[in-house]
C-alpha positions in Angstrom: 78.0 13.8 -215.5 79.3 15.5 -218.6 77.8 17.2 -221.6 79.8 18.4 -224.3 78.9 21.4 -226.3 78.4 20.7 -230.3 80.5 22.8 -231.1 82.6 25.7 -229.5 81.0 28.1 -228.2 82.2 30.7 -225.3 80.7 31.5 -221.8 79.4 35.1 -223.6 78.1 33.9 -226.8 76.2 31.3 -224.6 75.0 34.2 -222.7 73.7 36.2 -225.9 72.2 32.4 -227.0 70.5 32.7 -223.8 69.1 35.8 -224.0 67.6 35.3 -228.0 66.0 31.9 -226.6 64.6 33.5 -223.2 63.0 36.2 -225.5 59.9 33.6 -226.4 59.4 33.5 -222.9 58.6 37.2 -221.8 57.4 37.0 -218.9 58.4 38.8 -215.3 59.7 36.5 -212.5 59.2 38.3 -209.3 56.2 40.2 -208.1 57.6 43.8 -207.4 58.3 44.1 -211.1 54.5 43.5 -212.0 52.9 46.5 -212.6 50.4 47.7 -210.2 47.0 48.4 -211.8 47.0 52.3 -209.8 45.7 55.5 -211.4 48.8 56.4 -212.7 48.3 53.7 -214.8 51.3 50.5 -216.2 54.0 52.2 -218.0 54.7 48.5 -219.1 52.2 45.3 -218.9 54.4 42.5 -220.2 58.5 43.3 -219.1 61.5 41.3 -219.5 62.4 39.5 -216.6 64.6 41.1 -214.1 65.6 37.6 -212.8 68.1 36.0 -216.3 67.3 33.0 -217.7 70.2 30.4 -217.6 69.9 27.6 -220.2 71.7 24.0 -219.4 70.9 23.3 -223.3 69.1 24.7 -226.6 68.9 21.5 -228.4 65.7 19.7 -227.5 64.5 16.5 -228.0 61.1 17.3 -228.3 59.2 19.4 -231.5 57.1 21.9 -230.4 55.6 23.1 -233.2 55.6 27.1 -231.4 59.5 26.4 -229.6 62.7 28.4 -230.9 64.5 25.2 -229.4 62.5 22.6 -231.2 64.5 19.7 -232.8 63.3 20.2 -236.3 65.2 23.4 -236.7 68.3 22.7 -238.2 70.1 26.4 -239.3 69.8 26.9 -235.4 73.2 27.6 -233.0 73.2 24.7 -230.5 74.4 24.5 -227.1 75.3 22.3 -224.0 76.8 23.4 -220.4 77.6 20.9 -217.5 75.8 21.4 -214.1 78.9 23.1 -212.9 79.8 25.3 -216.0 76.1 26.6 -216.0 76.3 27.3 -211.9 79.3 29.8 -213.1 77.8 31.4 -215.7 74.9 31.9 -213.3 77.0 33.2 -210.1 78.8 35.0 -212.8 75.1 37.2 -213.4 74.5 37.2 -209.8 77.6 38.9 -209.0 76.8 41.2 -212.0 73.6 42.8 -210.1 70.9 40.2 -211.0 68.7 39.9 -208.5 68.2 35.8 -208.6 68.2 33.0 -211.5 65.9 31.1 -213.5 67.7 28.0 -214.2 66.0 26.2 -217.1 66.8 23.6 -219.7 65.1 22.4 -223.6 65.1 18.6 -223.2 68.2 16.7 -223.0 67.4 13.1 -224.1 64.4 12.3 -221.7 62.7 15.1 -219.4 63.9 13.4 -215.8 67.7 13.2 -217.4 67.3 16.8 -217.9 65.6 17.4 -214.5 68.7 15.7 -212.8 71.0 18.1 -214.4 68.8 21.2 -213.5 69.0 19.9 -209.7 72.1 19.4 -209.9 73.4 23.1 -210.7 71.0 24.0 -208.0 72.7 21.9 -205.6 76.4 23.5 -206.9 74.8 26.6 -206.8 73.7 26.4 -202.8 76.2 24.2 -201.6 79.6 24.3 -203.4 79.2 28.2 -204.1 77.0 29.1 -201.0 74.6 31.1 -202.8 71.8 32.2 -200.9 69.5 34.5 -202.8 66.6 33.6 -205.1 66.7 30.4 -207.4 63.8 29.8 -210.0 64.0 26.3 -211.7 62.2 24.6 -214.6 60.1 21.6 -214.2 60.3 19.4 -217.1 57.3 18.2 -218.1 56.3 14.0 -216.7 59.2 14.9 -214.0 59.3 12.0 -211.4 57.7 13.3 -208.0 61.1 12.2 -206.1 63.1 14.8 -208.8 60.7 17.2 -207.8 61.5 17.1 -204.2 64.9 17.1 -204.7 64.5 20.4 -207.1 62.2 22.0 -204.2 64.9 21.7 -201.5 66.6 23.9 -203.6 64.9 26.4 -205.2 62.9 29.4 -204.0 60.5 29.1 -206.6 59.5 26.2 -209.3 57.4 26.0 -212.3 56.0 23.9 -215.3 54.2 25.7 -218.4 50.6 24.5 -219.3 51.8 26.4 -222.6 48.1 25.3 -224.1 44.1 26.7 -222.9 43.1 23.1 -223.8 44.3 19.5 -223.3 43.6 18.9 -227.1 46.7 21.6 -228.0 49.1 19.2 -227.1 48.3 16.7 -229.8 48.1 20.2 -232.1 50.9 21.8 -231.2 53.2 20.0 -229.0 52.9 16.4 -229.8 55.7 15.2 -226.7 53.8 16.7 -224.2 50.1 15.7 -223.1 47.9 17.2 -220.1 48.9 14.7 -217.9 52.4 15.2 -218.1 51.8 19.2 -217.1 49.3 18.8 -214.7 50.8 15.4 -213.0 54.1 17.7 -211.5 52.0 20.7 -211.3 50.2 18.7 -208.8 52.8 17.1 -207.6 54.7 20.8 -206.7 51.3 22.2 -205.0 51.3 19.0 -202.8 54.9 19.8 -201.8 54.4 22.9 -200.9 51.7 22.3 -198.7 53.6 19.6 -197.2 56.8 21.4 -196.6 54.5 24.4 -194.9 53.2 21.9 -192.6 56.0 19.8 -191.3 58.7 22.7 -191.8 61.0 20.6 -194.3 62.8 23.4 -196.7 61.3 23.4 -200.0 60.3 26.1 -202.3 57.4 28.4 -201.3 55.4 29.2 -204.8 54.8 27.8 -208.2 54.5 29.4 -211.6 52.6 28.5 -215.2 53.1 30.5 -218.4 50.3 30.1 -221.0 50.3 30.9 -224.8 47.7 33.4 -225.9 45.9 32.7 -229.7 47.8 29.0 -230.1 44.3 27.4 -230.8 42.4 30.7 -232.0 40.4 30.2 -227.9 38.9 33.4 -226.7 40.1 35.1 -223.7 37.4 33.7 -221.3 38.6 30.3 -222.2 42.2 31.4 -221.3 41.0 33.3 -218.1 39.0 30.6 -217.1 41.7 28.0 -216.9 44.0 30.9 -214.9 41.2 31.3 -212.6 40.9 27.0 -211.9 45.3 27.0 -211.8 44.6 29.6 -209.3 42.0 27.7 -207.0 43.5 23.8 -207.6 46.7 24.5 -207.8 47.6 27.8 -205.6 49.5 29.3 -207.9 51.4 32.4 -207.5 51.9 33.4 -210.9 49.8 32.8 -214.0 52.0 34.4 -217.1 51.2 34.8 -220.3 53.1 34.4 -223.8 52.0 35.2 -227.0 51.6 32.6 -229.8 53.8 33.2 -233.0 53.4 30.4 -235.5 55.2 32.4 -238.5 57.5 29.8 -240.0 56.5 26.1 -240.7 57.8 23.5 -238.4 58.2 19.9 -239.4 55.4 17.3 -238.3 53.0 20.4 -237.9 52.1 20.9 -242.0 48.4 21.5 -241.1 48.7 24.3 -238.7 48.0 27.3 -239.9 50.2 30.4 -239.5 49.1 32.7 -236.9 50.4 35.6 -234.4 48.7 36.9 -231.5 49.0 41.0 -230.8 50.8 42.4 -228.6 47.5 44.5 -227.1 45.5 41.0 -226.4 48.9 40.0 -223.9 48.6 43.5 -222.1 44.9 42.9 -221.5 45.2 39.7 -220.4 47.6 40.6 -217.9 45.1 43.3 -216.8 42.5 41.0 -216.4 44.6 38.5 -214.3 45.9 41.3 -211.9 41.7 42.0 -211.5 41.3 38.7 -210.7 44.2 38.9 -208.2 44.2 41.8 -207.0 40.3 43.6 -207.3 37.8 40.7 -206.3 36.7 39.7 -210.1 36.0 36.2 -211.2 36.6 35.1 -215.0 32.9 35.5 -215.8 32.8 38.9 -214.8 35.8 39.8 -216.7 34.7 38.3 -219.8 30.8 36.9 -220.1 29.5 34.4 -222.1 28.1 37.1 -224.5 31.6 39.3 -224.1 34.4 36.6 -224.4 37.0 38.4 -226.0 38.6 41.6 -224.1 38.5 44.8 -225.9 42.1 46.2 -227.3 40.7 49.9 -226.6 38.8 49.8 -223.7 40.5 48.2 -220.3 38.7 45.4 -219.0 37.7 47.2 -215.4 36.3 50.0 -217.7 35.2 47.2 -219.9 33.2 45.8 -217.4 32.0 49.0 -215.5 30.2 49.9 -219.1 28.2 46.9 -218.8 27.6 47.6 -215.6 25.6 51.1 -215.3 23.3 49.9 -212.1 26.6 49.8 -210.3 27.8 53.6 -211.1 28.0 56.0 -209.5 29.4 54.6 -206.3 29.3 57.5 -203.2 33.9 57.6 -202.5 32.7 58.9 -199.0 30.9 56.0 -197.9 31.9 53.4 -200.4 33.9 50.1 -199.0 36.7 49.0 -200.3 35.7 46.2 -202.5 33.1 48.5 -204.5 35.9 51.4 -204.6 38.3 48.5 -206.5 35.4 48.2 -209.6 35.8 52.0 -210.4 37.8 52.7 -213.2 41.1 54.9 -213.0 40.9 53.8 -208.8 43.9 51.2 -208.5 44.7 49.8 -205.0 47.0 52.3 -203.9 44.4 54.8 -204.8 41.7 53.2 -202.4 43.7 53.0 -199.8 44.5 57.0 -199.7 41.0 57.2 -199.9 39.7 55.3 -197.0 42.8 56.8 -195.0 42.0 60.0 -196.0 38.1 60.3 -195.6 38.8 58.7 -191.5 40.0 62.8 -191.1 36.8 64.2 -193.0 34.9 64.3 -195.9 36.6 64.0 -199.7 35.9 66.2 -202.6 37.2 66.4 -206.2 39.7 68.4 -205.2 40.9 65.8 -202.6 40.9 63.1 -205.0 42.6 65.1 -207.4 45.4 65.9 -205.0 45.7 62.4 -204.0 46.6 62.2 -207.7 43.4 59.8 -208.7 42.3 60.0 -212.2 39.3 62.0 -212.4 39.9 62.1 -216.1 38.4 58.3 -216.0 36.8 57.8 -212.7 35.0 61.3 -212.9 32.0 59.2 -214.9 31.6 56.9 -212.2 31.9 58.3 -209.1 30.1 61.4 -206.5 32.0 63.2 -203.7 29.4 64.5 -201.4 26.2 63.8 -204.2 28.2 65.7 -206.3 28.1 64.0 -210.0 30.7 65.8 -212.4 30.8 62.9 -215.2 28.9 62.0 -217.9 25.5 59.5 -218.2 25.9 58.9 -221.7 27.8 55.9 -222.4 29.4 56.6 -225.9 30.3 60.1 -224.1 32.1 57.5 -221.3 33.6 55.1 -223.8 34.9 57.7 -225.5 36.7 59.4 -222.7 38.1 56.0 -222.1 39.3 55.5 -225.3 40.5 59.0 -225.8 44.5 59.3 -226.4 44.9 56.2 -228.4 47.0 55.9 -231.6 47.2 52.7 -233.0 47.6 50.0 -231.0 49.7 52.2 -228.0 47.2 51.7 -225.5 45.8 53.6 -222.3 46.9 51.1 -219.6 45.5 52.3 -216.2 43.0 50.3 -214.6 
């Protein structure tokens, strides 16, 4: 089983290669590197992963119209590794501090071909090389079931990308992939799993998706929607999101029209997910019929807690915990200081303060004792919640 590179090209300009193709694909791997929605608010919404990327290949046999690997591009720097060389490279990062690896491929010749391959540096990786910490490998889309399983005994973690917020995208945007081909090994993986928990066979434990934001000009309850049913179908671990930039024409794809998503609507998509995660809200809540996009100055818990005045102002001293989670500038780690704290007495806005939540935000929808020191007027609110903008830099705590 031997692949030969193009042309020459070393170990570290593979690794730079890498790194230029994994940046379409921002996205963090592990969960103590996404931000927690707290008071003191998410320094960064949408980080580069702290788990590398490892590429088999960058010349792909498919055309996505929105793929830096996509075959039509002919100025681009190609590469190939064998199973073996790529375990290297990869050891080589883990030995350099890396945490884990993402082993991933384009698609060489046919998608189970290129699954084979991606197994097999897996298998090099645990067996020949005895690595033992965190392995996170691509699915290629239509991947035979029995490839899957193989993959599974390997790997801590696996994933396929839905890339698209509807089926019809595919025939848009990526004409070698269709929604059966995703979903069919998305499926497949969630069956595994259950499986594997069940009998005790090894396998991995959790599955990923990453989604494209703005590919088909879909609002953000159409995206959140379809996160919320991956969720619930699927029981997925990680929903991440990508945005769509269509800025050069790709051949086969004449009709579609240029387009780039902001870098604002990602951050507040990934706030929305982590409400869905983390704080108790369902898609509808997040973004209504009559509100479907999410606002780029206003956070979508604040977002929501201004449509929401019958809800406000919620009592911290006798509040539970799920009503505490709706209060804007209140994260989970600041509800749980405060439903440790008021167990030894009663909390006032000096308490809170101390415990370091923002009254500076939650102030408007909170008492402490009947004591009210916000604001009922809701452009005085909105504006407090909007105040330190410039730009597009935007007020991230949730």
């Amino acid at each position: 089983m031997l692949l030969l590179a193009k042309k020459s090209v070393s170990p570290d300009e593979k690794v730079l290669l890498m790194r230029q193709d994994a940046r379409h694909e921002i996205a963090t791997d592990s969960e103590q590197n996404m931000p927690d929605c707290c008071a003191s608010g998410m320094s960064e919404v949408v980080s580069t992963s702290s788990v590398p990327k490892v590429f088999l290949s960058n010349d792909c046999a498919f055309n996505c119209a929105y793929c830096c690997c996509r075959r039509s591009i002919e100025e681009k720097v190609r590469y190939r590794s064998t199973p073996r060389e790529l375990a290297e490279l990869a050891h080589a990062q883990v030995q350099k501090g890396s945490p884990g690896i993402f082993i991933t491929s384009a698609v060489i010749q046919t998608p189970d071909y290129t699954e084979e391959l991606i197994i097999e540096t897996l298998r090099i990786l645990r067996q020949d090389m005895c690595y033992r910490g965190y392995l996170h490998a691509k699915v290629m889309p239509g991947t035979d079931p029995l490839l899957i399983q193989k993959a599974g005994q390997y790997a801590n973690r696996l994933s396929v990308n839905i890339e698209v917020p509807k089926s019809e995208g595919y025939a848009l945007l990526a004409k070698n992939k269709n929604k059966a081909n995703i979903l069919g090994p998305m499926e497949d993986i969630c069956a595994q799993i259950r499986a594997a928990k069940y009998d005790g066979r090894p396998f991995a434990t959790s599955q990923t998706t990453q989604m494209m934001a703005g590919s088909m000009g879909e609002d953000d309850r159409t995206i959140l929607r379809l996160s919320s049913a991956l969720y619930q179908k699927y029981g997925l671990s990680r929903v991440y999101y990508s945005a769509f930039h269509y800025q050069h024409r790709a051949r086969g794809y004449d009709d579609l029209p240029l387009r780039q998503t902001p870098a604002w609507r990602l951050q507040r998509l990934y706030q929305a997910d982590r409400l869905m995660q983390l704080y108790g809200f369902s898609a509808d809540e997040i973004t209504p019929a009559q509100d479907a996009y999410l606002e780029q100055y206003v956070d979508p818990k604040a977002s929501w807690a201004l449509r929401n005045p019958q809800c406000f102002p919620v009592e911290v001293n006798s509040a539970d915990r799920e009503t505490l989670l709706r209060v804007p500038g209140i994260g989970t780690v600041g509800v749980e200081r405060i439903l440790a704290a008021r167990r030894q007495g009663a909390l006032s806005f000096d308490s809170l303060k101390k415990m370091g939540i923002s009254l500076k935000r939650s102030k408007h929808f909170i008492t402490c004792g009947g004591k009210f020191s916000g604001s009922h007027a809701g452009y005085v609110v909105r504006r407090a919640l909007t105040a330190g903008f410039v730009g597009e830099q935007l007020a991230l705590a949730i």
